[in-house]
N, C-alpha and C positions, 0 to 999 in steps of 0.2 A: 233547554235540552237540545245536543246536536247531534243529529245522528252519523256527520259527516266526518272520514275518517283523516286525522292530522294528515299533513306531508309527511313524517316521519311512518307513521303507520302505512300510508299508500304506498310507502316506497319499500317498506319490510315487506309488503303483502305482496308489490309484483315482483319481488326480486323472488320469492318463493314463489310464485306461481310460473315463474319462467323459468326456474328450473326445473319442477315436477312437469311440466311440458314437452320441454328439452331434453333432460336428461333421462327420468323414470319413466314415462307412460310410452317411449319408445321400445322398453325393453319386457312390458307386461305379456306379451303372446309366445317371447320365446320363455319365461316362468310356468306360464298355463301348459305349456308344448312340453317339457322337460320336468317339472316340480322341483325344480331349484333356481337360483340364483346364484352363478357362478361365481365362484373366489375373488375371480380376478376383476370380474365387474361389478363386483359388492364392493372391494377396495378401491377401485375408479371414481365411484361416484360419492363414497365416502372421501375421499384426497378433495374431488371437485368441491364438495361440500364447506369440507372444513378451512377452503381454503376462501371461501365466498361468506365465513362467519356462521354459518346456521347451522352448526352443529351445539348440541347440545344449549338451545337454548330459552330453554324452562327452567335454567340452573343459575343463582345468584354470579354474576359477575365477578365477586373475590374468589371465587373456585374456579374460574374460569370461563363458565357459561354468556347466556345472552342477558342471562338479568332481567326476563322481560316480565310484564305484571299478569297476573292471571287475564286480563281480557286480551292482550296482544298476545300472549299465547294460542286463548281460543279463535284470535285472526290467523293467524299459523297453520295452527292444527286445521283450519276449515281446509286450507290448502294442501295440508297434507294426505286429506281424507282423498283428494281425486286421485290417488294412488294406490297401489296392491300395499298390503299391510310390509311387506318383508322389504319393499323398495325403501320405503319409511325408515323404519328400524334401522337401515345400514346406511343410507344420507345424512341420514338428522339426529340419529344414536334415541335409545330410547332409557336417558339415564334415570333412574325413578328418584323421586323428590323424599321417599324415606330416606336416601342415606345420609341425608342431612342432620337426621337426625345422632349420627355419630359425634363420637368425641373429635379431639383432634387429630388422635393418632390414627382412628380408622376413616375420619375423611382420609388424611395422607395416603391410607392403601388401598381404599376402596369407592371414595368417591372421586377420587381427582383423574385417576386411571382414567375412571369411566367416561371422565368429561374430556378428557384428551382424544377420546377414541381407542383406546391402547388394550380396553377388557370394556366388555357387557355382561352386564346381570339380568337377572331374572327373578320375579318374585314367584314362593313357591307357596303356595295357600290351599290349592284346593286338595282337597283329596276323593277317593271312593264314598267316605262316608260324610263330606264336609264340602259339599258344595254352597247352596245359598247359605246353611247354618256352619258360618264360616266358625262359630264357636265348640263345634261340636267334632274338632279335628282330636284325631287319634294319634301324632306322630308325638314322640315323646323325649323331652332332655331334661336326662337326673344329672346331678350333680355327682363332680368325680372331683372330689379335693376344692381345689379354686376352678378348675374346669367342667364342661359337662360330656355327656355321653349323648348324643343323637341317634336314634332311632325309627324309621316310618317310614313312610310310602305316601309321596306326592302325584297326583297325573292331572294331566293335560296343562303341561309347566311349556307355556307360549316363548319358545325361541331356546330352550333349553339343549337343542344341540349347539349350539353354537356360544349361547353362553361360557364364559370364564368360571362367574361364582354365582350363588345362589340367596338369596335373602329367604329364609325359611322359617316359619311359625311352627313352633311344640309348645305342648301344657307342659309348664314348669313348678306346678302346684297342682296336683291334681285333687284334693283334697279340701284346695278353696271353693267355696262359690260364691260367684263362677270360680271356675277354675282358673288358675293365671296362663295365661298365653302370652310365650313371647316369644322375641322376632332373633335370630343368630344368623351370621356371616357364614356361607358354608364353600368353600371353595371347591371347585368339581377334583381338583389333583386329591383333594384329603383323601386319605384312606378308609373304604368302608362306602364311598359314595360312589352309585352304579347308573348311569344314562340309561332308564328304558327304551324299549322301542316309540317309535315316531308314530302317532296314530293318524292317517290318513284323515281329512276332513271334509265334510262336502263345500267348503268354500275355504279360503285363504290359503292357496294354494303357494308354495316353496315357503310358507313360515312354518317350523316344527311346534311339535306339541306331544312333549315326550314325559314318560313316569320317570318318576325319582325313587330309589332307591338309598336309604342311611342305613349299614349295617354298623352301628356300636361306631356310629363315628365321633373320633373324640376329638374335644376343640376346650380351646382355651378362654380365660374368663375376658379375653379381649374381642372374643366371637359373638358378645350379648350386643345387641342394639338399639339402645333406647333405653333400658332399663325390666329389668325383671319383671314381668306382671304387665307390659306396656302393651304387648303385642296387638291386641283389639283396638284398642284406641288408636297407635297409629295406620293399624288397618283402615278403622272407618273414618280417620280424619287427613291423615297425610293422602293417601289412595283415594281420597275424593276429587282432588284436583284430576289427579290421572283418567277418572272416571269422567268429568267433564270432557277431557281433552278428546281422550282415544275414543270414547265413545259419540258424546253429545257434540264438537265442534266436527269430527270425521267425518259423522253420518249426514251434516247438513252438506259437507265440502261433497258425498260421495253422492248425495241426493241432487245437487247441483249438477254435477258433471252430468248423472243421466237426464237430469230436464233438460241440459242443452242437447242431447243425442236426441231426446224425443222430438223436442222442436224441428233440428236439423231434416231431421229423417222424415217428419211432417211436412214438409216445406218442399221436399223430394218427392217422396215416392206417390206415385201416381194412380189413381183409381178412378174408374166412370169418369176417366176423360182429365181429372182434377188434382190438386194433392191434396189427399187424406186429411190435410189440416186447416182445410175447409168446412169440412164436418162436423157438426157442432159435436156429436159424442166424442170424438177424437179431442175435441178443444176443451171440455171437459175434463177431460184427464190433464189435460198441460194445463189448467188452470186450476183445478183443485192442489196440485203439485204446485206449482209455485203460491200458491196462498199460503201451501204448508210449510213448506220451506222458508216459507218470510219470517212465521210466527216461531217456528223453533227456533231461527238464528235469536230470535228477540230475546227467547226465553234463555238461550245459553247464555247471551250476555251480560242477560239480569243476573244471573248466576255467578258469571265471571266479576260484576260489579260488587257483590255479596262479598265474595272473596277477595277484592282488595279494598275492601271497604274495612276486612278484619272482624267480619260479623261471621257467625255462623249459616253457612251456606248447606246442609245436612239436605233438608228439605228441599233444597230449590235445584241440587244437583241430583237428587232420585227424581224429581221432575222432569229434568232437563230427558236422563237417561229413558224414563219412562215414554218420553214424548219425539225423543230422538231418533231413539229405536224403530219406532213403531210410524212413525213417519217415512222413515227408507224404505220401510218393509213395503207401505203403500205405493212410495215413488216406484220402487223398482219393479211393483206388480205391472202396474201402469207402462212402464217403459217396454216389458215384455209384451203387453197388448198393443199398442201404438205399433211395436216393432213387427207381431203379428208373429208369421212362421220364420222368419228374419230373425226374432230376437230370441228365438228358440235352440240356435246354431251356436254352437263353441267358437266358432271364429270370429263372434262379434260379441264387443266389451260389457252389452246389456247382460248377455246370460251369465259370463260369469260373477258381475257383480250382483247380480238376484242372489246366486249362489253365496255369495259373501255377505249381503246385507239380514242373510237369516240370523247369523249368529249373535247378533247386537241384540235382540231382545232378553238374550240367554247369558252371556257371560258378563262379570262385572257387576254380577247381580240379575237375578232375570226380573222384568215385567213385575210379575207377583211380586216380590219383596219390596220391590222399591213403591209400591203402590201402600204397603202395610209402613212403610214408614215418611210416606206421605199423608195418608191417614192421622199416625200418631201425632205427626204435625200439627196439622189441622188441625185434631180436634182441643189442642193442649196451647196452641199460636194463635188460633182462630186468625183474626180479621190479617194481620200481620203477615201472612203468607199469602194474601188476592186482595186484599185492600191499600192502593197507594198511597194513602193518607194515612193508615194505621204503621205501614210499613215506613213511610219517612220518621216515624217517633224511635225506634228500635235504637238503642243503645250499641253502638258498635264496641266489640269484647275488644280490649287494649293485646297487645301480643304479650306472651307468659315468658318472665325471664327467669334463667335458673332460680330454683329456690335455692335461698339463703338459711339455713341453718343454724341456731342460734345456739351457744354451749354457755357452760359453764354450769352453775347453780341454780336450782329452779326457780328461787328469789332475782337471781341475774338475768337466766332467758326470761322473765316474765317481763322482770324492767326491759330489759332491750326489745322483746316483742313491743310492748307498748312508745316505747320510743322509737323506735322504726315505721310503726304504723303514722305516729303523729308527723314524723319530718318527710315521710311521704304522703299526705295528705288523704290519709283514707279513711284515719279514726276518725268518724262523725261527732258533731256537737254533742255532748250529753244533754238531753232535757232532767234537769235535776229534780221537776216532781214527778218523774214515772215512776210507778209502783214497781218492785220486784217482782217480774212474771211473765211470762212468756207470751201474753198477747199484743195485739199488734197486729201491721200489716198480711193481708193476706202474701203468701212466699214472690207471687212472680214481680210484686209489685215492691219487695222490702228491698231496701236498700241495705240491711244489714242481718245474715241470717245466721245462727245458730246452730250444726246438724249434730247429732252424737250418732251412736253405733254402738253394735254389740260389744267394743270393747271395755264398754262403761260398768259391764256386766250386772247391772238391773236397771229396772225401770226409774224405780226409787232414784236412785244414786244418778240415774241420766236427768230427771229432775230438778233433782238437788243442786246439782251441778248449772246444767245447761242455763233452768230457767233464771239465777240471778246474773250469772254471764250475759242472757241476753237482753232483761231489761238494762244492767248497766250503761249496756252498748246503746240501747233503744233500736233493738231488733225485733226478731221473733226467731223460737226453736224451730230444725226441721229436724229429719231422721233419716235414714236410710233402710230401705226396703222392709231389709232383716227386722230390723225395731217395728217398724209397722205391722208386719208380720206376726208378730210376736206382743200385739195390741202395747205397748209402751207409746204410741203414740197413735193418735187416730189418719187416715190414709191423703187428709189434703194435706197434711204436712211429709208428704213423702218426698224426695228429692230423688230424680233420676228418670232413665231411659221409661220406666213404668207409671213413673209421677210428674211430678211438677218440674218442667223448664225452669230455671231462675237465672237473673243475671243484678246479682247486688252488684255493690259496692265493695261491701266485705262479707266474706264467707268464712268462719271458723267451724272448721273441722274437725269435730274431737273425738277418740278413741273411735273414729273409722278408719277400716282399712285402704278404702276408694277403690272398690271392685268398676270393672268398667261401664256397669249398668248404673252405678251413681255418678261418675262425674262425666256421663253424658249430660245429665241432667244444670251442671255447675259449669259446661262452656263457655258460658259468656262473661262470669264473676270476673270483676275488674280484679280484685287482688286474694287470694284464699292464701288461709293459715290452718294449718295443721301439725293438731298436737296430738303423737302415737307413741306408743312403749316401743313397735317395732320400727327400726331404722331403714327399712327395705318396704315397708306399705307401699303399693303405688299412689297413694294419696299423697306423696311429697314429690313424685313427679308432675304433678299438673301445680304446685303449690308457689308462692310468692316468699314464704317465712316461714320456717319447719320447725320444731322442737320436739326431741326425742326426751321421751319425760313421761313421769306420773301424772293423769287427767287429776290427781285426787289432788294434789297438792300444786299444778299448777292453774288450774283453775281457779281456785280459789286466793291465790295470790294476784291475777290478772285482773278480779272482781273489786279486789282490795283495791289496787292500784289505779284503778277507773274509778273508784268511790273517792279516794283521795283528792282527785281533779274535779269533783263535783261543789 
């Protein structure tokens, strides 16, 4: 274990810290004086930027970006946190890591833009009635032909004056549950879309924070992002990086900067004869402050290590955020007491970053939720999340490549299911004396699981089905919520956000739809197959091998053909 950083990273990290030096933190007092950031020297230090490589990059290198790995990002970001939020935003571009998730044609209009500097987006999520309970948003896109119709009201949309286009979440199934959420390209020129007013903040001062306004805007079916029903899921999985960064690396870089004010200004100013940072109370404060700041940098990078390690990082970055946050909140208290009536004063950098360090427990998730889904964690992870010998065992989740979808005849997709599973090495050994039946490993521990859903349309028939599918396999059945619910299965076999974590080997998914509350639970599965009558389920966007098909008759052709090899 080295904690020491390469040449290459020393040298990324001072080439950034000498320009948030040089270029940004000279221009922080005429922002605070004014509440903006002039045209002409938001374009300045954007040119200087992108002309020094460090624009945009958190962004894979074939798009243009820096290409950098989640943990040199959050060496970056630490650097970037000693800066006013809106200096950031216009040096280093803040292009978000969802539009990656585009096709090609809308990288071409919408990501690449971004990463040239040329248009900025914005993501637009929260609303009046949808803040932490980001599922619980109102704004609405029905379908109009092959296009849809947008409809709703966004606010507190960070940088939204200045933004180009908008990435925006509607229920697009209201009617499911959950309901389907997803994510559309909204450009500020369409027609029907209105800039509200800027609402004033008590900290981050020249970045906007303005309502959105959709009247009946209509967009085309090239305006979806990711896929119908995806929205949640690349909320809580692509927007977790961003969480790390803007939140967790920021807060340690902005909690830094004030322990060097506190010290400085220790070391100066003068009392009974002495400097004040002689004092043990005073010393106290500068040392509990840098204890904390050590252990958060730790915890972000475990975090950032999670995430290129390709594991699930869910838990370790509500952590991060939870311990980030609440960390500045303390530094900055401290730094106004050390600073005394000094740090009480607008013209020095402590008071307004107090101002600015309040909001970090609040947005991005506040405090409380990210605490309830650190919990769920726990109590479902146990050892695995605070134990580093439980934690080196964890099974790193392989990356998800488009699913492949299998045609022709049910007798053909089954063969080719089965022969695709075996030339990529995932169909397991069959043990030929397991009995036909669904017992077996408990779920977190199987390497081969079985889930159905209410599209099986009974209990019987999910049964009938599942359980000789899954002793073939020498698996075990799971189920989804719904089924549980509805006692066709008992609740340790439940899979998802409310049940059971798993991370097989293979995962067959039958006649579910994969609402986002179940394939939270199926992240880590090395390879999932999913078999659904409907060709739009989100269960074949997270999947490795799709078939759109009868459960009734290709299950039982799949079972046949697993028996044959026996």
């Amino acid at each position: 274990m080295n904690f020491d950083l390469s040449p290459a990273q020393q040298q990324l990290v001072q080439t950034v810290r000498e320009f948030v030096q040089t270029e940004l933190l000279p221009l922080e007092d005429e922002i605070e004086q004014t509440g903006s950031l002039a045209p002409a020297t938001a374009k300045a230090i954007f040119e200087k930027s992108k002309a020094q490589g460090l624009y945009a990059l958190n962004i894979p290198k074939q798009y243009g970006g820096g290409g950098l790995s989640a943990l040199d990002t959050m060496l970056v970001e630490e650097q970037y946190g000693h800066a006013k939020d809106i200096l950031v935003r216009r040096a280093f571009g803040n292009v978000y890591e969802v539009l990656l998730e585009g096709d090609d044609e809308q990288k071409k209009r919408w990501l690449l833009p971004c990463v040239q500097g040329e248009r900025t987006a914005s993501i637009a999520i929260t609303e009046p009635e949808a803040g932490s309970d980001a599922a619980g948003i109102r704004t609405r896109a029905v379908r109009d032909g092959d296009g849809w119709v947008l409809t709703g009201h966004k606010y507190f949309i960070s940088d939204a004056a200045f933004s180009d286009f908008f990435v925006v979440s509607a229920v697009t199934d209201p009617a499911a549950r959950p309901k389907h959420v997803s994510l559309f390209l909204v450009d500020k020129a369409d027609a029907g879309v209105t800039i509200g007013r800027d609402r004033l903040m008590m900290g981050l001062v020249g970045t906007s924070h303005c309502d959105l306004f959709f009247d009946e805007v209509r967009l085309g079916p090239e305006r979806l992002l990711g896929g119908e029903g995806r929205g949640l899921r690349l909320a809580l999985e692509v927007l977790g990086r961003v969480r790390l960064a803007q939140v967790g690396a920021r807060a340690v870089g902005k909690a830094s900067r004030l322990l060097q004010l506190m010290i400085d200004w220790a070391n100066e100013r003068q009392q009974f004869g002495k400097p004040i940072g002689d004092f043990q109370l005073v010393q106290a404060m500068i040392v509990d402050s840098g204890i904390e700041i050590n252990h958060t940098r730790l915890l972000l990078h475990r975090a950032a290590w999670e995430l290129d390690q390709n594991r699930d990082g869910r838990e370790w970055i509500s952590m991060v955020k939870i311990d980030a946050a609440e960390m500045l909140g303390r530094v900055a208290d401290r730094a106004v007491q050390v600073f005394g009536g000094t740090g009480y004063a607008r013209d020095v950098p402590v008071e307004r970053m107090y101002r600015d360090a309040r909001i970090y427990r609040i947005y991005d998730g506040t405090s409380e939720i990210h605490r309830t889904i650190v919990a769920r964690g726990l109590l479902k992870k146990g050892a695995a999340l605070f134990d580093s010998a439980a934690a080196t065992n964890q099974k790193p989740a392989p990356a998800k490549a488009a699913c492949r979808m299998l045609t022709g005849t049910a007798t053909e997709q089954a063969q080719a299911l089965l022969q695709a599973l075996r030339a990529n090495g995932v169909l397991p050994i069959v043990n030929t004396h397991r009995p036909l039946s669904a017992s077996g490993s408990p779920l977190p521990s199987a390497d081969v699981i079985v889930a159905g859903g209410r599209g099986l349309s009974t209990d019987s028939n999910l049964h009938r089905l599942l359980g000789p599918l899954a002793a073939a396999l020498g698996g075990v059945v799971a189920g989804t919520g719904a089924v549980v619910n509805d006692n066709w299965l008992p609740l340790a076999q439940k899979v998802g956000l409310t049940g059971q974590s798993v991370q097989p080997q293979l995962y067959v998914a039958v006649g579910l739809s994969g609402a986002v509350q179940h394939r939270f639970g199926l992240r880590a599965a090395r390879c999932v197959v999913a078999i659904n009558r409907d060709p739009s389920a989100p269960i074949f966007g997270v999947a490795s091998f799709g078939i759109v098909g009868d459960c009734n008759e290709i299950v039982p052709l799949l079972v046949e053909g697993l028996c044959d090899k026996l």
